[in-house]
ZADREN-602577 format. One record per residue: residue number from 1; x, z, y of N, C-alpha, C in turn. Coordinates in steps of 0.1 Angstrom, whole numbers, plus 5000, padded with zeros to 4 digits. Layout:
 pos   nx   nz   ny  cax  caz  cay   cx   cz   cy
 NUM    X    Z    Y    X    Z    Y    X    Z    Y
...
END
This chain:
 pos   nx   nz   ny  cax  caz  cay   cx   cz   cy
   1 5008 5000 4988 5000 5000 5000 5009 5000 5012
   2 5006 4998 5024 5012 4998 5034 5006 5012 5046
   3 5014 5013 5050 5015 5029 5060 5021 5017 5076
   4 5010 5028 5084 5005 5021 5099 5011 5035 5108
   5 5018 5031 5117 5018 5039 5127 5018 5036 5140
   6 5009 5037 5149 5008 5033 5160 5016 5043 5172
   7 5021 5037 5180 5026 5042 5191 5023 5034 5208
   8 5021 5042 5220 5028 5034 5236 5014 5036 5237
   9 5006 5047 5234 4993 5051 5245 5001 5061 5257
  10 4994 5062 5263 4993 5075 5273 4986 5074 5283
  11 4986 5086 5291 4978 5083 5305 4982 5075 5318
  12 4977 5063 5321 4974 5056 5330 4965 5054 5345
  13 4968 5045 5353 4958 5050 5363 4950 5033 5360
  14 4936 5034 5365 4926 5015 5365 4938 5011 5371
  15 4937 4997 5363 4945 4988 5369 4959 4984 5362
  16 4965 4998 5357 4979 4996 5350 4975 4987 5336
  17 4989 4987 5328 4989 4979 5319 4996 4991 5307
  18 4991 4991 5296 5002 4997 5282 5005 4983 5272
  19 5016 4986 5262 5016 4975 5253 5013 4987 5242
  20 5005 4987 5227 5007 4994 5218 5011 4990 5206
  21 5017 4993 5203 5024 4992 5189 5022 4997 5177
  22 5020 4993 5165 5014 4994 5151 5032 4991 5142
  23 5033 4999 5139 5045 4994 5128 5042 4999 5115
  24 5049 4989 5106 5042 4988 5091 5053 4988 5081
  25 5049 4998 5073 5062 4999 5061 5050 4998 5050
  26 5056 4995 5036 5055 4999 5026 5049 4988 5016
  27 5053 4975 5022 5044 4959 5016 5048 4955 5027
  28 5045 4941 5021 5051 4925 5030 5035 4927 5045
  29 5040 4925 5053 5032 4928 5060 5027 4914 5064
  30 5030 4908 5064 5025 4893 5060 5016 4884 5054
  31 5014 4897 5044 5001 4897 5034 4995 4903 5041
  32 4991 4913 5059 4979 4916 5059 4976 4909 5071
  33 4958 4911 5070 4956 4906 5082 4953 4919 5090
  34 4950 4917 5102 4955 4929 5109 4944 4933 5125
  35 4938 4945 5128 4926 4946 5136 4936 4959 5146
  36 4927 4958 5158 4928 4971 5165 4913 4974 5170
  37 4912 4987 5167 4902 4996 5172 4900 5007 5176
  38 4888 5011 5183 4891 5023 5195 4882 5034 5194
  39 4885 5041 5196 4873 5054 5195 4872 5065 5204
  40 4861 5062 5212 4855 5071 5224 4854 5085 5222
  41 4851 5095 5228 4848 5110 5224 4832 5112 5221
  42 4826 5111 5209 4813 5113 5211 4807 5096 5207
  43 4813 5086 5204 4811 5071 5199 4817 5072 5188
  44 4809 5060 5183 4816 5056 5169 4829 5041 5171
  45 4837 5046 5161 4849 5037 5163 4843 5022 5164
  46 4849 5016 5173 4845 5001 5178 4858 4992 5174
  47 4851 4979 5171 4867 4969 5170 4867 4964 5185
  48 4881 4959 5187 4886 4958 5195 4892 4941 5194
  49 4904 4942 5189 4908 4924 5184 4915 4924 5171
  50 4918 4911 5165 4915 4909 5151 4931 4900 5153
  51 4935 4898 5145 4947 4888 5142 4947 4881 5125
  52 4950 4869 5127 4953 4870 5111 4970 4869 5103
  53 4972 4867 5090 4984 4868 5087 4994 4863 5093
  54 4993 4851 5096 5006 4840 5106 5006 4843 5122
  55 4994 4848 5130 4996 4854 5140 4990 4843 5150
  56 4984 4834 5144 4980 4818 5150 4966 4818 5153
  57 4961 4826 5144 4939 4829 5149 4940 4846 5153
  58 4937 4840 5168 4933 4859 5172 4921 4861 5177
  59 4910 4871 5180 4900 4871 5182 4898 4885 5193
  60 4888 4886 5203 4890 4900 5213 4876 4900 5215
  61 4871 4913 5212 4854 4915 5219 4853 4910 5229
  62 4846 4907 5233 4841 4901 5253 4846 4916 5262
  63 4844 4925 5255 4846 4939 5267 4859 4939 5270
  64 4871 4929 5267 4885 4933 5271 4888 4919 5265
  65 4879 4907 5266 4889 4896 5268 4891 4890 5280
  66 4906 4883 5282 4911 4879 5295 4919 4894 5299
  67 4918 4904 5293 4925 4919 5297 4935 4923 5283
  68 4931 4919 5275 4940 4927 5266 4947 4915 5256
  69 4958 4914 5245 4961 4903 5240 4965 4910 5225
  70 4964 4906 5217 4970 4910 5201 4979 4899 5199
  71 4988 4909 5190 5001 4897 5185 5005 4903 5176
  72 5011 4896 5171 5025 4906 5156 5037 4898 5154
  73 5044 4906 5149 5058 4897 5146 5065 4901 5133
  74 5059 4893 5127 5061 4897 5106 5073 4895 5106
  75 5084 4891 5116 5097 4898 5111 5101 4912 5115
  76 5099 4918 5123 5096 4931 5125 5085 4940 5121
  77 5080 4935 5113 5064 4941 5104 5058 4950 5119
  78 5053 4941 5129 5049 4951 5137 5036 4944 5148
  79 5024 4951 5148 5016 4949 5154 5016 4949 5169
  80 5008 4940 5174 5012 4952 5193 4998 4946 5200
  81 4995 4948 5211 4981 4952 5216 4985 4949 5234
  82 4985 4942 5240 4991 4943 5257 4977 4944 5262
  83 4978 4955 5268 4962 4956 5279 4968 4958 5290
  84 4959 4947 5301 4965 4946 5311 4950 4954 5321
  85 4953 4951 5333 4938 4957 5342 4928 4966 5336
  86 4936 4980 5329 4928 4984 5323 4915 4993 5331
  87 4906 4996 5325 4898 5007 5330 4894 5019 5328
  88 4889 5026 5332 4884 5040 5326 4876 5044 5315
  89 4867 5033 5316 4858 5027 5299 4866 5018 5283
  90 4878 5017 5292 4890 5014 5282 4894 5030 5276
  91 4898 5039 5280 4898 5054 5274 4893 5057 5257
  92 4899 5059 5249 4900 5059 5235 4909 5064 5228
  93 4911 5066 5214 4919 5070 5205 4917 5052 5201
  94 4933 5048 5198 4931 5036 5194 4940 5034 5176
  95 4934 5024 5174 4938 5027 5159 4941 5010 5150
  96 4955 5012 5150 4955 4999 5138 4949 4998 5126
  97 4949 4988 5121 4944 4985 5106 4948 4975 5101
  98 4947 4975 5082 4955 4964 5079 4942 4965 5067
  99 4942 4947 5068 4935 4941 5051 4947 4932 5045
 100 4943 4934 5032 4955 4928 5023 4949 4913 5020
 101 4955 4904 5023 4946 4896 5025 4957 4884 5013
 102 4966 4884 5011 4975 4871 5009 4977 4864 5016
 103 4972 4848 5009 4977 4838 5022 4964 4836 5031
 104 4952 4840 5032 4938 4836 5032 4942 4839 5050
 105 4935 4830 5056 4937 4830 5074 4926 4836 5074
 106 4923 4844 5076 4909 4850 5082 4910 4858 5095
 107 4898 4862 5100 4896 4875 5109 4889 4879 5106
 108 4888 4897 5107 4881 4905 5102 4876 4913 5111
 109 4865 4921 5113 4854 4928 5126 4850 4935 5122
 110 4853 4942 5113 4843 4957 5103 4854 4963 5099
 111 4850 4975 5106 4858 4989 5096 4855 4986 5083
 112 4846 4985 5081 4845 4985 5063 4857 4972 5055
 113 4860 4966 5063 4865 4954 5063 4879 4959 5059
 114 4887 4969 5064 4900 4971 5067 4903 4986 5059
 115 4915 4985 5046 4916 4998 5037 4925 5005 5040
 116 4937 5001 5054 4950 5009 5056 4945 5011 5069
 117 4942 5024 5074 4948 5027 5087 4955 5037 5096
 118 4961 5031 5107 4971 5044 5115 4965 5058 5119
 119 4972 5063 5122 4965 5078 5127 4961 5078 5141
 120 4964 5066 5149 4960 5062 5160 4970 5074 5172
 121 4963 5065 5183 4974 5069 5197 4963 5071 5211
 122 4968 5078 5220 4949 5082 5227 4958 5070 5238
 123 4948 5067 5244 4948 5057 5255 4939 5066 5266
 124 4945 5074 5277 4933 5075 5291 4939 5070 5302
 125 4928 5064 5305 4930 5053 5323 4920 5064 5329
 126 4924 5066 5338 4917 5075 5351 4913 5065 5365
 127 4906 5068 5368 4903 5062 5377 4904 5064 5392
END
């Protein structure tokens, strides 16, 4: 199985930018495809954006597209997340995840969808 750990939340003011970081041991990380998602205080975890194995189909809810970007770099088995103009309704516990997918291009949108994930990293923008 593969082990997720996210890092590069913290507190921000609207407007700044974080990059976050998902790094992946324990399997070819290549084989997964790969999500970020967020969780409010008092909400249920929401997806956020989706990537697949090659890094060539990426996907972003409407609430943070044009603001946030997913990428990965399967030579450094590592996820990352750039949110730019963030806002106060950006504020979350954010959380990688990995599906084992092989060679299959897909994107994935459901927690149920995704069986590895990080212990997540808090994201607050203040306003």
């Amino acid at each position: 199985q593969v082990q997720l750990v996210e890092s590069g939340g913290g507190l921000v003011q609207a407007g700044d930018s974080l990059r976050l970081s998902c790094a992946a041991s324990g399997r070819t990380f290549s084989n997964y495809a790969m999500g970020w998602f967020r969780q409010a205080p008092g909400k249920e975890r929401e997806f956020v954006a989706a990537i697949d194995w090659t890094g060539g189909s990426t996907y972003c809810v409407d609430s943070v597209k044009g603001r946030f970007t997913i990428s990965r770099d399967n030579a450094k088995n590592t996820l990352f997340l750039q949110m730019n103009s963030l806002k106060p309704e950006d504020t979350a516990v954010y959380y990688c995840a990995a599906k084992l997918v092989g060679y299959y291009s897909g994107l994935y949108y459901d927690t149920g969808d995704y069986a590895y994930w990080g212990q997540g990293t808090q994201v607050t923008v203040s306003s």
